[in-house]
C-alpha positions in Angstrom: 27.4 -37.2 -84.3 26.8 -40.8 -82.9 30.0 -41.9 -81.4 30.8 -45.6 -80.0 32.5 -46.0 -76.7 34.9 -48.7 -76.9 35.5 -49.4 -73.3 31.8 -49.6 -72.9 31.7 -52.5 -75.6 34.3 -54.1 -74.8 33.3 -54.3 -70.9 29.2 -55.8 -72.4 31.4 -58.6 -74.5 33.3 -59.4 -71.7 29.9 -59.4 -68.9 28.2 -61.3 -72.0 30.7 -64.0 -72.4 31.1 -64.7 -68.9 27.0 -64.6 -67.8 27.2 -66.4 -71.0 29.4 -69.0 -70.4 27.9 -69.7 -66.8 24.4 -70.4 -68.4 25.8 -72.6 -70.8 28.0 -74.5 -68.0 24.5 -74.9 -65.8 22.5 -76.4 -68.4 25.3 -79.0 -69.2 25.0 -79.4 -65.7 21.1 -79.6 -65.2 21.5 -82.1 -68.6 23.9 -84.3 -66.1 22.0 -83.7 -63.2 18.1 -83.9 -64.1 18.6 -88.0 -63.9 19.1 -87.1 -60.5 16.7 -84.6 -59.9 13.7 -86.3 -61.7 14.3 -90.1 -60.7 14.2 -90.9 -64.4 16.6 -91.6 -67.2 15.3 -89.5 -70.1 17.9 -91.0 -72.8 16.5 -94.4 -73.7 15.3 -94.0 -77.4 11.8 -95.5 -76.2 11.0 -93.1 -73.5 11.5 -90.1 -76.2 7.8 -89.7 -76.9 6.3 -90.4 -73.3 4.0 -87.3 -72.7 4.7 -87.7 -68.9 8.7 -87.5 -69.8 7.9 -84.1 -71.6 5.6 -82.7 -69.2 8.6 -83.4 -66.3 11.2 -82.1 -68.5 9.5 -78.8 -69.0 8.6 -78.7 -65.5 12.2 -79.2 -64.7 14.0 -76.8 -67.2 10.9 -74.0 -66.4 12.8 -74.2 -62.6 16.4 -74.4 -63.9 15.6 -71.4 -65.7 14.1 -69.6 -63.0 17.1 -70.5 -61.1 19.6 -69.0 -63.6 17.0 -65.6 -63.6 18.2 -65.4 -60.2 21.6 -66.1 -60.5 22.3 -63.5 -62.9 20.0 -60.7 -61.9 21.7 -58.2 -59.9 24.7 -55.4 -60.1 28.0 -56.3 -61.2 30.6 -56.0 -58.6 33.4 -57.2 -60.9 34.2 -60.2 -63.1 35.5 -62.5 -60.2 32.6 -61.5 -57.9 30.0 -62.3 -60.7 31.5 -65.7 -61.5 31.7 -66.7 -57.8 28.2 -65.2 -57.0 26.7 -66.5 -60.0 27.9 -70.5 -59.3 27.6 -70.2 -55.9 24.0 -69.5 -56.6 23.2 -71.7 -59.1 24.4 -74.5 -57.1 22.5 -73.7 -54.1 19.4 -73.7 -56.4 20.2 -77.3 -57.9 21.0 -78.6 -54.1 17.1 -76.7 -53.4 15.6 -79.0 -55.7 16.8 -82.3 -54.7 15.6 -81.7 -51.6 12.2 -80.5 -53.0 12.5 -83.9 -54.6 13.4 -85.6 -51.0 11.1 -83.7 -48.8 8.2 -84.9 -51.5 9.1 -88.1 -51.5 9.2 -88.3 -47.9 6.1 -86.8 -47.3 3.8 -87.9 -50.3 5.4 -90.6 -52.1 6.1 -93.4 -49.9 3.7 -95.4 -50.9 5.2 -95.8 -55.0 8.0 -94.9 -57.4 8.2 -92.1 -59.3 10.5 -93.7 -61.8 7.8 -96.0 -62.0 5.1 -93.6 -62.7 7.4 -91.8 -65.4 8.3 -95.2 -67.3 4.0 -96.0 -67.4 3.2 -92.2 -68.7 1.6 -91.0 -65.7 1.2 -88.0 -66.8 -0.9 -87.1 -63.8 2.5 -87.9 -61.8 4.4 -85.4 -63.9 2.5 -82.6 -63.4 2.1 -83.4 -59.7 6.5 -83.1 -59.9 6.4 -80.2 -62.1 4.7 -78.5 -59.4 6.5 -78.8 -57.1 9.4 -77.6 -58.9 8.5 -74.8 -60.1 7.6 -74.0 -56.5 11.0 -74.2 -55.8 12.6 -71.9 -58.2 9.6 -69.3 -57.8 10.6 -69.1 -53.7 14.3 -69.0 -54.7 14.0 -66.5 -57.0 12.6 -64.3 -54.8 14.8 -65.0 -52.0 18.3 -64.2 -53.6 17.4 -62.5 -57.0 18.7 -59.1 -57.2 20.2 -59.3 -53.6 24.4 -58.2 -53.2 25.6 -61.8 -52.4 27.7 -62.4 -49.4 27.6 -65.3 -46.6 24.5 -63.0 -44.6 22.6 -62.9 -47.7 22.7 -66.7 -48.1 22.4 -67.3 -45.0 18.8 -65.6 -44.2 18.2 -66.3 -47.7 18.6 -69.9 -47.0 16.7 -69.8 -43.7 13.9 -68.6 -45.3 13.8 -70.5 -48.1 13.7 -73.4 -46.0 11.4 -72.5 -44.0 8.9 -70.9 -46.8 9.4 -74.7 -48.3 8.5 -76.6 -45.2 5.4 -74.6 -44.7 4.7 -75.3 -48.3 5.1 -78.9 -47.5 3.2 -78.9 -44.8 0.5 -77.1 -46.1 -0.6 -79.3 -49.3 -0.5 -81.8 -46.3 -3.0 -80.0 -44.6 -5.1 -79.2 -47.8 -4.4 -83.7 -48.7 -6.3 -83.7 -45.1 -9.4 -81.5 -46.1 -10.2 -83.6 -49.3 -12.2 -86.1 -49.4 -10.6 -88.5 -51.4 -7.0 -90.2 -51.5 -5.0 -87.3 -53.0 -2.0 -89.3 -54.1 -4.0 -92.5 -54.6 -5.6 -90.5 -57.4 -2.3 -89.1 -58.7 -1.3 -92.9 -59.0 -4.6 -93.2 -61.1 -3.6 -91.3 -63.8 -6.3 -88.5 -62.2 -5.2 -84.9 -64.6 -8.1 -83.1 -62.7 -6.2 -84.0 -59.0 -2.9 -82.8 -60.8 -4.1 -79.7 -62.4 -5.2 -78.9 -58.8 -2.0 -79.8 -56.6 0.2 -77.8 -60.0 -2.2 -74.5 -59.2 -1.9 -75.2 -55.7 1.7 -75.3 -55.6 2.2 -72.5 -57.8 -0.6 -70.2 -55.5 1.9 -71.0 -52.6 4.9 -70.5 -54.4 4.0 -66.8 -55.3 2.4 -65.9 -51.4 5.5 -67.5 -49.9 7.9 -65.7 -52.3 6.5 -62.6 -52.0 7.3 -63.0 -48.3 11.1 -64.4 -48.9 11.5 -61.3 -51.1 10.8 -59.0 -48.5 12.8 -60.0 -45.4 16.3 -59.1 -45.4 17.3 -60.6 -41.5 15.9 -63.2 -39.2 13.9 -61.8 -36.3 10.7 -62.3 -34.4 9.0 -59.9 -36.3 10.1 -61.5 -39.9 9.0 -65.0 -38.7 5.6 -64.1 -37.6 4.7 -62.4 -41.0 6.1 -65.7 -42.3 3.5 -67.6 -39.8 0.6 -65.0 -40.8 0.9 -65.5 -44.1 0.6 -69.2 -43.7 -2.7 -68.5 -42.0 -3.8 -66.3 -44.3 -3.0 -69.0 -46.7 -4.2 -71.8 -45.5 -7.8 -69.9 -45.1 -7.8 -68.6 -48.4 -6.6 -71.5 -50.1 -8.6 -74.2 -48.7 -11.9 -72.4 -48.7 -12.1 -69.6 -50.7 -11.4 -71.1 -54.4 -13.8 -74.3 -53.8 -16.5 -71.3 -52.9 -15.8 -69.4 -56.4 -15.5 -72.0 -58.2 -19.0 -73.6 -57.4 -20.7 -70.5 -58.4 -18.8 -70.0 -61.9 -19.1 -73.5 -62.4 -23.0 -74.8 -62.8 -24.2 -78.3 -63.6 -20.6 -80.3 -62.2 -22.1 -80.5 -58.3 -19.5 -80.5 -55.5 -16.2 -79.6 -56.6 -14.2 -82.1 -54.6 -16.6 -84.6 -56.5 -16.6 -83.4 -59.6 -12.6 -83.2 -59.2 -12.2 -86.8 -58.1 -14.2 -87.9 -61.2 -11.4 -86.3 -63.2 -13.3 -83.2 -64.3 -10.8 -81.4 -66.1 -12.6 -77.9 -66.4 -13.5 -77.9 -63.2 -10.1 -78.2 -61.8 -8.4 -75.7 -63.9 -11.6 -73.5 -63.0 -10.2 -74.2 -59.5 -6.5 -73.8 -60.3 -7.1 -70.3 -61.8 -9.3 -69.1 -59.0 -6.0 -70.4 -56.6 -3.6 -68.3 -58.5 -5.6 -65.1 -59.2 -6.6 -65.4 -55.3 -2.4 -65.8 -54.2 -1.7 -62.7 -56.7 -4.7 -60.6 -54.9 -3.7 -61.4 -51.4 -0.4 -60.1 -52.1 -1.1 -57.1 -54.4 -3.3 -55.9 -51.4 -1.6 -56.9 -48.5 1.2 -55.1 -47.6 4.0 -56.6 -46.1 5.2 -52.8 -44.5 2.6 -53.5 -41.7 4.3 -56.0 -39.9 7.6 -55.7 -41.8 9.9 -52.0 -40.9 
């Protein structure tokens, strides 16, 4: 005989309705808050069909949902707990991005205005913003989903995440450096093939870092360095490895910073993949237990 446990039901309705609720209250609130976020005012009726528009929408709402994933993800510790966790959470995540946005900005962008960019359907721009958002959520993800939240937990969560962001930053200044060619000058030409390779770039860091953030649960020597050696790891990987790889599976493009900078589409998201697949090997094979106790 199949029986139904009415205290079990009743305690999923209420957990549903107030996990719920909370998702429903966030997205009115990325709604309200991607003007912000995006420098761009998405309701004018003659920016509805601007490609670059979409592509940074679901860039930003990709991030936002990545966010909420981490918000909710966890063991319930009670109805006020999971409210208070929840928001607490999802705040933090909304604050992360506006300073992804900032620290961009600041370090890449000086030179013109996103909003700009947007309003001309530079769609090469909106990729370069997607990103870098989804970089975001990816790291915060892994640095408070699942975790018992309490003021340690976001406080090393925090550290790290800022610090997993800053060497983000700082790297994708490094690999701007090693190009030959004006990075962002080619982002402001509309360039898809310079796009495609800072999006798999950022999304190859996103998933080393993370892995990293996931795995530390105090700030110490010890946790830092690992932080420092994956960087290193990273940044030789990253910057040499995929350009290698992807001249011997692509023939007939020559050099693949050229072939990039002349907008070569298949070459960059040769590249990109080679990025990502590279990130996911490195930490599939490299265990964090040998620095990490």
């Amino acid at each position: 005989m199949i029986g139904l446990d009415l205290l079990l039901l009743k305690e999923f309705i209420i957990n549903f309705s107030i996990q719920f609720g909370l998702v429903i209250l966030t997205l009115f609130i990325a709604t309200k808050g991607r003007r912000f976020i995006t420098q761009f005012n998405p309701n004018m009726a003659h920016h509805q069909k601007n490609r670059a528009v979409i592509v940074s929408t679901i860039g930003y709402y990709t991030s936002i949902a990545i966010i909420i994933l981490s918000a909710v993800s966890g063991v319930s510790l009670g109805y006020f707990y999971d409210i208070v966790s929840t928001l607490s959470i999802l705040l933090l995540g909304f604050l992360f991005l506006a300073l992804n946005r900032w620290f961009i900005n600041l370090l890449y962008l000086n030179e013109f205005n996103p909003k700009h960019e947007l309003e001309r359907e530079n769609i090469a721009f909106a990729l370069f913003q997607s990103g870098g958002f989804l970089a975001t959520s990816i790291i915060f993800y892994h640095s408070f989903a699942g975790f018992e939240f309490n003021l340690g937990l976001l406080f090393v969560g925090s550290t790290y995440f800022i610090l997993t962001q800053l060497l983000l930053l700082i790297f994708v200044k490094i690999f701007i450096l090693k190009t030959p060619y004006d990075d962002i000058l080619e982002i402001q030409r509309s360039n898809l093939a310079v796009a495609i390779e800072f999006f798999s770039l950022f999304l190859a860091l996103s998933i080393l870092f993370g892995n990293v953030a996931e795995a530390v649960l105090d700030i110490d020597l010890t946790s830092i360095a690992t932080l420092l050696i994956y960087f290193t790891i990273s940044s030789i990987f990253l910057i040499y490895v995929p350009t290698l790889i992807t001249s011997l599976i692509t023939s007939g493009d020559g050099e693949i910073d050229r072939a990039i900078a002349d907008g070569n589409i298949v070459v960059a998201v040769k590249g990109g993949a080679v990025k990502v697949i590279i990130a996911i090997v490195v930490v599939s094979t490299m265990s964090l237990s040998i620095v990490i106790s």
